[in-house]
BADORO-598183 format. One record per residue (C-alpha): x, y, z; residue in one letter. Coordinates in pm, whole numbers, plus 50000, padded with zeros to 5 digits. Example, Ala and Ser with C-alpha at 12.3 -4.5 7.8 and 13.67 -1.06 7.14 Angstrom:
! BADORO-598183
    east   north      up   residuo
   51230   49550   50780         A
   51367   49894   50714         S
***
This chain:
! BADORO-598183
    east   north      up   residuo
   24488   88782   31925         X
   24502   89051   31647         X
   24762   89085   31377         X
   24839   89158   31016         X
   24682   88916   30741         X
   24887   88671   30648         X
   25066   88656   30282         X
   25050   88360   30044         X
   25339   88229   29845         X
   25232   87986   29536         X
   25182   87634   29614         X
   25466   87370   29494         X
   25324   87083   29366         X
   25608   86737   29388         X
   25567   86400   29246         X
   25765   86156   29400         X
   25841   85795   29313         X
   26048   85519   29531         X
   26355   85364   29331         X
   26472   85496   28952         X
   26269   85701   28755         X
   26449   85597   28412         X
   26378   85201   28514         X
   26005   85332   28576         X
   25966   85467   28237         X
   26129   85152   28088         X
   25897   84933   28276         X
   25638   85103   28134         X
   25693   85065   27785         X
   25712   84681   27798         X
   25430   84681   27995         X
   25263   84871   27687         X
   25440   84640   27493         X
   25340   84357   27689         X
   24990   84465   27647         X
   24995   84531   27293         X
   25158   84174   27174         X
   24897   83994   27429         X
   24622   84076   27204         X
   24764   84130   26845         X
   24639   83832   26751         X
   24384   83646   26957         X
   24207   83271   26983         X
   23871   83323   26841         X
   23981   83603   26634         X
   23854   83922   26744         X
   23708   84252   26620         X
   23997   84563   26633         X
   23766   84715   26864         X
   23814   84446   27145         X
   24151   84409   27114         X
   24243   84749   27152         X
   24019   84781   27456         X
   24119   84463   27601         X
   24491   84617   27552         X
   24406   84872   27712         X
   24254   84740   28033         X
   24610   84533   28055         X
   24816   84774   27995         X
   24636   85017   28272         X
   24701   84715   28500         X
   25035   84695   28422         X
   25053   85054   28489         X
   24882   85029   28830         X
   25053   84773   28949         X
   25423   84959   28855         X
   25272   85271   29037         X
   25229   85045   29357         X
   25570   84915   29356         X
   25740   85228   29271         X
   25512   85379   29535         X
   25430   85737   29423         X
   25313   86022   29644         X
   25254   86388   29581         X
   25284   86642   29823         X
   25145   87018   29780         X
   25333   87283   29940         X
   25224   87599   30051         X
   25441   87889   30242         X
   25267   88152   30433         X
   25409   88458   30618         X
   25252   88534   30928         X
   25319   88787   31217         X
   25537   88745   31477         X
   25471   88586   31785         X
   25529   88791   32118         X
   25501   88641   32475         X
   25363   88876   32716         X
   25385   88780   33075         X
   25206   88974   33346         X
   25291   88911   33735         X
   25085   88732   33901         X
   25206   88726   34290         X
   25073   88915   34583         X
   25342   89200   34545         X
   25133   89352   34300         X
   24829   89433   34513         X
   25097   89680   34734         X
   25009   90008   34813         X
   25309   90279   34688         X
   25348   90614   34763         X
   25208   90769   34458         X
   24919   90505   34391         X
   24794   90159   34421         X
   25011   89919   34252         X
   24715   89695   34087         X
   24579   89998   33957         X
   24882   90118   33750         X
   24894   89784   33635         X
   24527   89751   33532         X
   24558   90133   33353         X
   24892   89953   33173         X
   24670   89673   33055         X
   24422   89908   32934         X
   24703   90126   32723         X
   24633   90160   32360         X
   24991   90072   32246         X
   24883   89694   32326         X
   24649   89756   32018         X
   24987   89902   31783         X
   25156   89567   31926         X
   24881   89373   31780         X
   24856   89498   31454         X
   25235   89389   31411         X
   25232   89100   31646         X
   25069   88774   31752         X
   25040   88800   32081         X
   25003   88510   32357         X
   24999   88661   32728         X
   25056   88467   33048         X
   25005   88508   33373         X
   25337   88407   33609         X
   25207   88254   33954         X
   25259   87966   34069         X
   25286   87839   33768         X
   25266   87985   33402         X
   24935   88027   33329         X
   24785   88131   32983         X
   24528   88404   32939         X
   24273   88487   32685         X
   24415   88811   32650         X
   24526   89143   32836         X
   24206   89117   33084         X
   24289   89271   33427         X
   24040   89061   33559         X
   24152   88731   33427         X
   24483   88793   33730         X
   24484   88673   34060         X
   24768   88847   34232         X
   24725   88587   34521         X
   25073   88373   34512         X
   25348   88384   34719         X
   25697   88390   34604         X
   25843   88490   34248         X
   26009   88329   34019         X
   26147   88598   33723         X
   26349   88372   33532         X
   26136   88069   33637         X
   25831   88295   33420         X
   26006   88292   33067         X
   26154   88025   33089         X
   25846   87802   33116         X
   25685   88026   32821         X
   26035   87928   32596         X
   25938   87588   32643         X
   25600   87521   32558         X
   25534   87384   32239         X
   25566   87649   31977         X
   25795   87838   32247         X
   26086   87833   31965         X
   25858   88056   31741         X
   25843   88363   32000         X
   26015   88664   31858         X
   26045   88814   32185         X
   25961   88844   32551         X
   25809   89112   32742         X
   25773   89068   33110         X
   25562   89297   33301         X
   25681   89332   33637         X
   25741   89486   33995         X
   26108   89350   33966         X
   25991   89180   34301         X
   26226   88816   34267         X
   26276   88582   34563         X
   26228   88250   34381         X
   26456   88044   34124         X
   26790   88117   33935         X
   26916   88436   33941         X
   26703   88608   33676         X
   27033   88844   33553         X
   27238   88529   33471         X
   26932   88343   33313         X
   26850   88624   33070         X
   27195   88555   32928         X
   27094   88253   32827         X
   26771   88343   32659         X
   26768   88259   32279         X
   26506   88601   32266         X
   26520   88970   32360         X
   26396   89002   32666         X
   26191   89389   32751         X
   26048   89460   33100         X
   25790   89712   33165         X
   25805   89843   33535         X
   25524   89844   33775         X
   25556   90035   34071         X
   25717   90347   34233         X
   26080   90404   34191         X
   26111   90635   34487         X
   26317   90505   34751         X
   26175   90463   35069         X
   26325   90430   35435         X
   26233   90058   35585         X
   26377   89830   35840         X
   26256   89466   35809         X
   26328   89170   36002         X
   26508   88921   35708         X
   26475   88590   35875         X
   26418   88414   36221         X
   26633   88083   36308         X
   26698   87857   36573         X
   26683   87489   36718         X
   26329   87340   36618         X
   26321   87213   37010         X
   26390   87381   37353         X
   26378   87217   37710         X
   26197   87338   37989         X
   26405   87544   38268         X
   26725   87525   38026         X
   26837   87865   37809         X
   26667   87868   37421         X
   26782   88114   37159         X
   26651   88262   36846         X
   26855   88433   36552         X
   26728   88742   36424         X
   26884   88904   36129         X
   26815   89247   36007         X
   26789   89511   35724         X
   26734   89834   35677         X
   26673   90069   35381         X
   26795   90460   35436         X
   26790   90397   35830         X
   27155   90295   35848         X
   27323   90366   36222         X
   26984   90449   36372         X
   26846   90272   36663         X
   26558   89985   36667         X
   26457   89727   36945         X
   26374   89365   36927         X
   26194   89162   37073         X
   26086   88808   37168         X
   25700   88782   37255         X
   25516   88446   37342         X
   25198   88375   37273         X
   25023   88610   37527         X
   25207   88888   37403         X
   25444   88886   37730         X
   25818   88995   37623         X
   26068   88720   37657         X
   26378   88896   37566         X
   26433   89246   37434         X
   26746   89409   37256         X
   26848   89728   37114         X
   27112   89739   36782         X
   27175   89959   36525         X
   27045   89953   36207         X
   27305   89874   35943         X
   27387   90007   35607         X
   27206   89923   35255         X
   27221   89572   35112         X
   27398   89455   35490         X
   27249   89232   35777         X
   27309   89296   36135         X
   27271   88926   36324         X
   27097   88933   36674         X
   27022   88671   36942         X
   26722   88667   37150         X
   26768   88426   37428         X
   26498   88313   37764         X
   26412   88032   37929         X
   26111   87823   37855         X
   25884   87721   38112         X
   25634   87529   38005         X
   25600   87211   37768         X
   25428   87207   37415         X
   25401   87449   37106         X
   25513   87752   37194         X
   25426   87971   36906         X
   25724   88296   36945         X
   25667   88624   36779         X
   26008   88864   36697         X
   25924   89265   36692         X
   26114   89497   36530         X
   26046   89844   36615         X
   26252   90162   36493         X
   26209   90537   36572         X
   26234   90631   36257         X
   25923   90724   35984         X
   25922   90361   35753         X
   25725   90298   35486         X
   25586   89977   35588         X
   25573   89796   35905         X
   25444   89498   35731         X
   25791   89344   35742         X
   25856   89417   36095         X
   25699   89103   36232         X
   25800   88713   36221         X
   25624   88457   36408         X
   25878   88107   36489         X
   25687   87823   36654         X
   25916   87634   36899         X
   25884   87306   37075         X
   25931   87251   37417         X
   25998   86920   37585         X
   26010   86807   37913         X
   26403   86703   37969         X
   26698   86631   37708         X
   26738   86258   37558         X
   26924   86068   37860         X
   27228   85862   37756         X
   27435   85673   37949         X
   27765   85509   37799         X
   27964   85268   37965         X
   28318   85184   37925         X
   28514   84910   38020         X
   28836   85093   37977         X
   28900   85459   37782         X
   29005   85479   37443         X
   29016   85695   37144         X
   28609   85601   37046         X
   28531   85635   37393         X
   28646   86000   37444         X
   28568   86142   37109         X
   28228   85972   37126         X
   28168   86118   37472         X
   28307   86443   37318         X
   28071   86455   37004         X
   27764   86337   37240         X
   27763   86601   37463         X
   27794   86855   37164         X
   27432   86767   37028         X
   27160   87020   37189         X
   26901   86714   37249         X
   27144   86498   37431         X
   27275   86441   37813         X
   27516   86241   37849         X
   27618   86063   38182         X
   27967   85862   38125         X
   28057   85549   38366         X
   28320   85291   38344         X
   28294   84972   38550         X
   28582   84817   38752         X
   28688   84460   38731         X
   28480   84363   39036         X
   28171   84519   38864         X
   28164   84835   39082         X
   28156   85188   38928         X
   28505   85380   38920         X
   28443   85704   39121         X
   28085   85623   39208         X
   27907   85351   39487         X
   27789   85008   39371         X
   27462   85079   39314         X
   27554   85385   39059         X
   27476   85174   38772         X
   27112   85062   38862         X
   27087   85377   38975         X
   27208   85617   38636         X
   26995   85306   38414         X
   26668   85373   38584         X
   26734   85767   38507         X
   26838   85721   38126         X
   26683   85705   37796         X
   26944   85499   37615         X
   27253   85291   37720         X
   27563   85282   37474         X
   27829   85044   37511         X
   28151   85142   37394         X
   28403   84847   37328         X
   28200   84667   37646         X
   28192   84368   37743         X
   28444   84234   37569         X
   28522   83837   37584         X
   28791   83961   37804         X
   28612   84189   38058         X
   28569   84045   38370         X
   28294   83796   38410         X
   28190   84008   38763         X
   28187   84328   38558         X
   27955   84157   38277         X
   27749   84002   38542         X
   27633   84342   38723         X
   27559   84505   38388         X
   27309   84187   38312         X
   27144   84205   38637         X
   27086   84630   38580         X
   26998   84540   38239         X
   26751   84302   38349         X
   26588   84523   38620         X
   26581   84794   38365         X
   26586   84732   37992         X
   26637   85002   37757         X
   26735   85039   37368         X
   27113   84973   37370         X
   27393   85101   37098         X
   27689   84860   37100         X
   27973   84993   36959         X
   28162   84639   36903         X
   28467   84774   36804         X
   28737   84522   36604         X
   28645   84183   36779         X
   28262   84189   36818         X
   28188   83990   37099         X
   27810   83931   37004         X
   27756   83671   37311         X
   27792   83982   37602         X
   27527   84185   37336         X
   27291   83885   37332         X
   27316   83873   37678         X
   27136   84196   37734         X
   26911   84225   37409         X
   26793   83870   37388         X
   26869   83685   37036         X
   27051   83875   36749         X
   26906   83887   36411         X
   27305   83881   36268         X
   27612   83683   36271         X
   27944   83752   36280         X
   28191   83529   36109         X
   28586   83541   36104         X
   28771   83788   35859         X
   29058   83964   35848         X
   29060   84324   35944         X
   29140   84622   35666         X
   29038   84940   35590         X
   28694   85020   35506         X
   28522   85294   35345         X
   28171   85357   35483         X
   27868   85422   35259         X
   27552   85582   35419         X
   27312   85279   35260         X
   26979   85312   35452         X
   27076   85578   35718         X
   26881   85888   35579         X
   26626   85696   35519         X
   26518   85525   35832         X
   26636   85790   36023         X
   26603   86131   35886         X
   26538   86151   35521         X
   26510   86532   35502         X
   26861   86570   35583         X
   27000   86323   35309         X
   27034   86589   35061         X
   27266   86834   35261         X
   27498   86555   35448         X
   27503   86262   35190         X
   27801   86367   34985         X
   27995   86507   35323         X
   28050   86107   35337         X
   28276   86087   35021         X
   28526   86244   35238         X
   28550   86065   35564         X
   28800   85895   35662         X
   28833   85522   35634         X
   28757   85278   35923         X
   28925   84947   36040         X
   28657   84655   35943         X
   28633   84425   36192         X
   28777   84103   36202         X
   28469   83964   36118         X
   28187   83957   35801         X
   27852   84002   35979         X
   27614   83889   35812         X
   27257   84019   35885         X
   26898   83840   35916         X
   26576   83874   36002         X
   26451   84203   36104         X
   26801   84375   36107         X
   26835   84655   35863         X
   27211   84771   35740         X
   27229   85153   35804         X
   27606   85214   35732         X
   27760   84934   35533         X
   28113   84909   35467         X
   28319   84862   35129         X
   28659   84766   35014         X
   28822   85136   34911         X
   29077   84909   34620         X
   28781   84696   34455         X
   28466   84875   34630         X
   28361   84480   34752         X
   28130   84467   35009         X
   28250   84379   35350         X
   27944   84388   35534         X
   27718   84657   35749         X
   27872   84936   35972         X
   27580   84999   36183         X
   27299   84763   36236         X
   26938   84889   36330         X
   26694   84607   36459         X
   26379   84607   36704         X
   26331   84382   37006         X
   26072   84347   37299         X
   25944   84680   37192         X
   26267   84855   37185         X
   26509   84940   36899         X
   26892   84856   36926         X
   27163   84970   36719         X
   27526   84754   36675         X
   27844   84921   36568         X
   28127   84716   36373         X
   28452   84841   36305         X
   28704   85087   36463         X
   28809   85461   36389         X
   28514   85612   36406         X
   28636   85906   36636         X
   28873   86029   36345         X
   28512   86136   36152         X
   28514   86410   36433         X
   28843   86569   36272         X
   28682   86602   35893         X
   28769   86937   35735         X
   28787   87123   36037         X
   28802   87507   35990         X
   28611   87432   35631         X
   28215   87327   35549         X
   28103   87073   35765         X
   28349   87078   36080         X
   28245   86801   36273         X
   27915   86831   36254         X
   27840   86546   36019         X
   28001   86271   36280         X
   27773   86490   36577         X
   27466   86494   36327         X
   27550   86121   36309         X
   27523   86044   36678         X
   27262   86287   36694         X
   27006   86122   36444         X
   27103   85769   36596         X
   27029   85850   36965         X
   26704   86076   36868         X
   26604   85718   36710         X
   26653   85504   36947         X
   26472   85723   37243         X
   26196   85759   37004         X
   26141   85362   37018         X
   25898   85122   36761         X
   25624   85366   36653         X
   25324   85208   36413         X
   25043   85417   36399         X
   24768   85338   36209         X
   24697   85703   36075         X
   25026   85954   36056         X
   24887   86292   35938         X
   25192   86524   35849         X
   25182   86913   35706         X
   25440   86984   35477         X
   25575   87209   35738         X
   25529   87398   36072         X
   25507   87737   36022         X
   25322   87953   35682         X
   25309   88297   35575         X
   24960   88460   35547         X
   24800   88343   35166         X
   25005   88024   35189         X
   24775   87688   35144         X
   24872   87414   35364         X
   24879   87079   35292         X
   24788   86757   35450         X
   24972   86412   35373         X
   24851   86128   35574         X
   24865   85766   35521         X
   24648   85475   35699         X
   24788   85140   35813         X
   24598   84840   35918         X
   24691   84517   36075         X
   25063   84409   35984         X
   25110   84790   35899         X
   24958   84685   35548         X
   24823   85007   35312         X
   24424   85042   35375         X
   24326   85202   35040         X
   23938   85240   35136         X
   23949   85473   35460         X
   23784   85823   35550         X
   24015   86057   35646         X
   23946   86405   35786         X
   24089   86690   35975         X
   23944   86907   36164         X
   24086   87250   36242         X
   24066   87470   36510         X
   24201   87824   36443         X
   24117   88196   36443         X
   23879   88150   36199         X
   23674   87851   36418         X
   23656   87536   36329         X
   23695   87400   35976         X
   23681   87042   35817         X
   23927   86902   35542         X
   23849   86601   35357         X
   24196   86438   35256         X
   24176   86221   34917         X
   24323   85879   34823         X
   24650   85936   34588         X
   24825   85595   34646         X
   24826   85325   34866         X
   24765   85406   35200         X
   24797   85771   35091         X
   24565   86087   35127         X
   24648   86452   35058         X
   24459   86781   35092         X
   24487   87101   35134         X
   24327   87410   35342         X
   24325   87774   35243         X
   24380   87922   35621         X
   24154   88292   35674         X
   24368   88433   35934         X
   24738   88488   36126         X
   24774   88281   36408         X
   24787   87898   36545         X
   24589   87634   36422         X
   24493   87319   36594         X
   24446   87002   36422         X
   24279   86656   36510         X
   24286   86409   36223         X
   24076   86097   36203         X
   24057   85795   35979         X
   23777   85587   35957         X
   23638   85247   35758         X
   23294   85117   35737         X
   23201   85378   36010         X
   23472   85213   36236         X
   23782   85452   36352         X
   24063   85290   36219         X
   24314   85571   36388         X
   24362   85938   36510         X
   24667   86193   36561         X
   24684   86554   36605         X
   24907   86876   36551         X
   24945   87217   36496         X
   25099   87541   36271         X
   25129   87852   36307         X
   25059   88154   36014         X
   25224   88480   36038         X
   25090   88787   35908         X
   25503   88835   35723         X
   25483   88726   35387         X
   25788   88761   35143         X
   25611   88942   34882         X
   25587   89268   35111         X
   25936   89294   35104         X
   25914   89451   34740         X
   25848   89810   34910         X
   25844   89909   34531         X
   25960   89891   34176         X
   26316   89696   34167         X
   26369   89894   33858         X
   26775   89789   33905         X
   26702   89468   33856         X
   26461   89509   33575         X
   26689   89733   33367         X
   26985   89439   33442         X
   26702   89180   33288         X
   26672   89377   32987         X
   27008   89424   32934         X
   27141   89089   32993         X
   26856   88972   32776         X
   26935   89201   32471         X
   26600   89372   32531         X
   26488   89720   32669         X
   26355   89866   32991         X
   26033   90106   32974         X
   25818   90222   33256         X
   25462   90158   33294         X
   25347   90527   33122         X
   25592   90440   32802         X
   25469   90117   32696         X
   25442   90345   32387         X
   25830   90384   32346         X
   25863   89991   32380         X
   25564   89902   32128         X
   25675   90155   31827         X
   26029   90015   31938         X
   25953   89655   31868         X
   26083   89504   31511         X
   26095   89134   31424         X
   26008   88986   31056         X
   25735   88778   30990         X
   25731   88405   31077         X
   25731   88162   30761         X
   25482   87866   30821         X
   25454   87611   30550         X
   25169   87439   30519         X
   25027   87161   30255         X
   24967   86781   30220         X
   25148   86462   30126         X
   24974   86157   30000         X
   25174   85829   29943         X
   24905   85591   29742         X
   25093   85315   29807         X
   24936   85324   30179         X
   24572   85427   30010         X
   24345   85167   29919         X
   24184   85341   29579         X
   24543   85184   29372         X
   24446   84859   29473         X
   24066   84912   29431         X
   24189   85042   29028         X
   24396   84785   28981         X
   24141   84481   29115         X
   23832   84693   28851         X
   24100   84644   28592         X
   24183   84270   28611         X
   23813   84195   28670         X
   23685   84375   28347         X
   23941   84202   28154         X
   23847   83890   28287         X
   23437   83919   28225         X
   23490   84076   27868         X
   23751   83790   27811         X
   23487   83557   27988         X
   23176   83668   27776         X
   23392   83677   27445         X
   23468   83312   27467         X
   23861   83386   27532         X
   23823   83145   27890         X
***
């Protein structure tokens, strides 16, 4: 853009030579010398006038070829002042297109664009303007209509610092950010201006009036509910100027029927009040909530008074039975931790010697099999348990197979397993026993990946288990989940929990005692117990699931958007032997408020397609996705989201002028409103930038030395040629 012209200090020019300049010069005279003696006399006699031209040509040589080895260059230098660069960087979310009391917000910012102090900036300044979305995007200049004002979410500090980083970012003499002061996104913009190495200014968008609003601040729960069994919601809310008054939730489903209703008080500025919203589900599927908020009192917006949470509903809990062969430590705190998990039933037997069922008839065990989902065994069999007792659980087994966890405890006794599961892929050989420090190898990966970032370093500070008096050592298909290491030399001593598949179901194997004490780490503190429930949780939840390989797996990145949000589609395609197919069709089609709509995903890897739909309206969308090669369908699978009309950009009511002035300050800059951009531009000082400028040329890398010096030797040679001197 604009600025002064820039000023011109003299050009330097430098001649540079590799190695001593006083051995140069001396070099040169007895190469002059050379020259000189080399055809004082000459054989036929010649004329002065060859000689001295002859001379010449050899001491030019001599000359050329020193300049090559001393390897000159000259460089021309050139400093120029030019003005100062200034970032400008406009916002570019959705907050901006809000309605205020006084005015539209977009049109006080396009009036701001338009001011004539942007023109005084320019005559002092070079200035480069951005638009912050999201991501930093460059503009051509201060063009109202070069914005978008269509992203969701914003990220202050996230804005400047991207512009400090691009290349020539160093050379900014300052920042400007134009802005609502809307921020829900990245560091905390107060402490980042700190750290900026430039004055930061913000010019405020927006009304600073304050206005009365109650919002609803966020919805949480379980992801999954069970039919006929009591689901709750978390509702937590805010309120602006409304503090003590009255409002009413409430829980809708889909067909706008109220599911739970309840009246609090509003609470003070900058507080939450925490609600739950409970009812009982009653049918299976999707069932897409929606949370109310309504208050008696005048608000400025109702915008934020609405969140939509979509819940699952399945038919029953995951089933577990767990026998016992007699109680001990890991058989109550398992039992304990088991029944803590929301997802899980738990049914608990323990068999007597004569393979009946303590407290139960004989056929209990058939009986609680047939009904369950998974069987645990905890210590059982043993190679001591009675041979009647192992017998009964083989025969149920047999009648009614079903993925097993075998919690082996210190003496595996991998026969009594086999038994039941059919071969192992693992054996165990003799050790001795000693504590063991378990490592979460493959866990979050095979069984919940997502979760690996928020539980992985809660394992650091478990406490130790007792190895087992054994080294198992695993084969095959068997994958080591937990593995085990020595706490003095951090040696391997083999897996803590085996995962395999068998006959179409999956099987886990536990090695090693003490377990139950991971149910006691930092109670009271972060983390409770719930990493050794979140344990048996993910295991059993993997199990029940069973083998799954399906040839297309179409996944959004999640289940429920905010309106102007894009979703996106992952999907990858498998073909026989679950090997990548790299040449498939893949589509979705979409059924939603809008009718139906067709996405074509695109190849991005092996095996893997992405896209991405824009959705046109609030509500629940429908998906079918379908692959297909050489016309053939190579593999379906369906699912749904929901949008709600809440977005987190409405909850800038108006200018967060606060948080703006903190920016400023922090950032060694200055706050203005919109109508004094004025102020700010006859405000802003920096000196010019110094850019030097110029060329080097090293002639030992140039070919016109050599060229010289070849023209020289080759006259020499002809005139010494033609003179009868050869």
């Amino acid at each position: 853009m604009g600025g002064f012209p820039a000023s011109l200090v003299p050009a330097a020019l430098a001649v540079d030579f590799r190695g001593s300049i006083a051995l140069l010069a001396l070099l040169i005279l007895l190469a002059v010398a050379a020259a000189v003696l080399a055809y004082r006399r000459t054989t036929p006699p010649l004329p002065p006038g060859w000689r001295i031209l002859l001379g010449t040509l050899r001491a030019l040589a001599f000359l050329t070829l020193l300049f090559l080895i001393f390897e000159p260059s000259i460089s021309l230098r050139r400093r120029q002042e030019l003005p100062p660069k200034l970032a400008v960087i406009l916002d570019d979310t959705q907050s901006m297109t809000l309605e205020d009391a006084s005015q539209p917000r977009r049109e006080q910012l396009r009036r701001l664009l338009d001011d004539p102090a942007w023109d005084a900036l320019e005559e002092r300044f070079e200035l480069e303007v951005f638009a912050a979305g999201d991501s930093l995007r460059p503009l051509d200049g201060l063009e109202f209509d070069s914005l978008r004002l269509e992203t969701i979410g914003t990220d202050l500090a996230g804005a400047w610092r991207q512009a400090l980083r691009r290349p020539g970012g160093e050379e900014y003499a300052a920042v400007v950010l134009v802005s609502d002061g809307g921020d829900n996104a990245g560091r905390n913009p107060q402490q980042a201006a700190r750290e900026a190495p430039v004055p930061l200014h913000a010019v405020g968008v927006g009304d600073t009036a304050r206005v009365r609003d109650a919002a609803i601040a966020s919805v949480t729960g379980g992801a999954t509910a069970y039919r006929g069994k009591t689901a709750s919601v978390t509702v937590r809310v805010k309120a602006r100027d409304l503090a003590g008054q009255n409002a009413t939730l409430e829980l809708a489903g889909p067909d706008g029927r109220v599911l739970a209703r309840q009246v609090l008080k509003l609470p003070p500025d900058d507080l939450e009040t925490e609600t739950t919203l409970s009812f009982t589900p009653d049918q299976v599927g999707t069932l897409p909530l929606n949370v109310r908020l309504t208050s008696p009192a005048a608000e400025w917006s109702t915008d934020n008074n609405a969140r939509s949470y979509p819940l699952e509903v399945l038919e029953s809990r995951i089933r577990v039975l767990a026998l016992s062969g007699r109680p001990g430590f890991e058989t109550m705190f398992f039992l304990r931790s088991a029944a803590a998990v929301p997802d899980v039933e738990i049914k608990a037997l323990s068999l007597r010697p004569d393979g009946g069922v303590y407290g139960a008839g004989p056929e209990a065990l058939a009986r609680e099999m047939a009904q369950a989902d998974v069987l645990v065994l905890l210590d059982f069999p043993r190679a001591d348990s009675p041979a009647a007792a192992r017998e009964r659980l083989r025969r149920a087994y047999a009648d009614q197979p079903l993925p097993v966890w075998a919690w082996t405890g210190a003496r595996p006794y991998l026969e009594g397993l086999s038994d039941l599961t059919g071969e192992l892929p693992f054996r165990a050989d003799w050790a001795e026993a000693g504590p063991a420090e378990a490592d979460p190898a493959r866990f979050y990966a095979v069984l919940d990946p997502d979760a690996e970032t928020s539980e992985a370093g809660l394992w650091e500070d478990l406490p130790p288990l007792l190895a087992p008096e054994a080294v198992v050592q695993a084969g095959g298909e068997a994958q080591a989940l937990v593995t085990l290491k020595d706490p003095a030399t951090g040696a391997a001593r083999g897996p803590a929990v085996l995962a395999w598949e068998a006959q179409g179901r999956r099987h886990l194997a536990s090695f090693g005692s003490g377990y139950w004490k991971w149910s006691f780490l930092t109670v009271g503190l972060e983390g409770s117990d719930e990493l050794y429930r979140s344990f048996l949780g993910k295991a059993l939840r993997w199990l029940a699931a069973g083998p799954q390989s399906q040839p297309l797996r179409v996944d959004t990145d999640r289940n429920l958007y905010s309106a102007g949000e894009a979703v996106r589609f992952d999907a990858r395609v498998l073909g026989g032997g679950d090997t990548p197919v790299t040449s498939a069709q893949v589509e979705v089609t979409l059924q939603g408020p809008e009718g139906p709509v067709k996405v074509v995903l695109e190849p991005n890897a092996a095996g893997q397609y992405s896209g991405r739909f824009q959705p046109g309206a609030v509500g629940t969308y429908a998906w079918q996705g379908l692959a297909q090669v050489d016309g053939d369908t190579a593999g379906a699978d369906s699912g749904r989201f929901m949008v709600e009309a809440y977005n987190v950009e409405k909850e800038t009511l108006g200018q967060n002028r606060e948080l703006l002035q903190a920016i400023a300050s922090a950032g060694g800059g200055a706050y203005v409103p919109a109508d004094s951009l004025a102020a700010l531009a006859a405000s802003l000082q920096a000196p010019p930038r110094e850019v030097t400028t110029g060329w080097d040329r090293r002639f030992f890398l140039n070919w016109d030395l050599w060229i010289i010096l070849l023209g020289l030797l080759t006259a020499e040679w002809i005139i010494r040629k033609r003179l009868g001197m050869l």
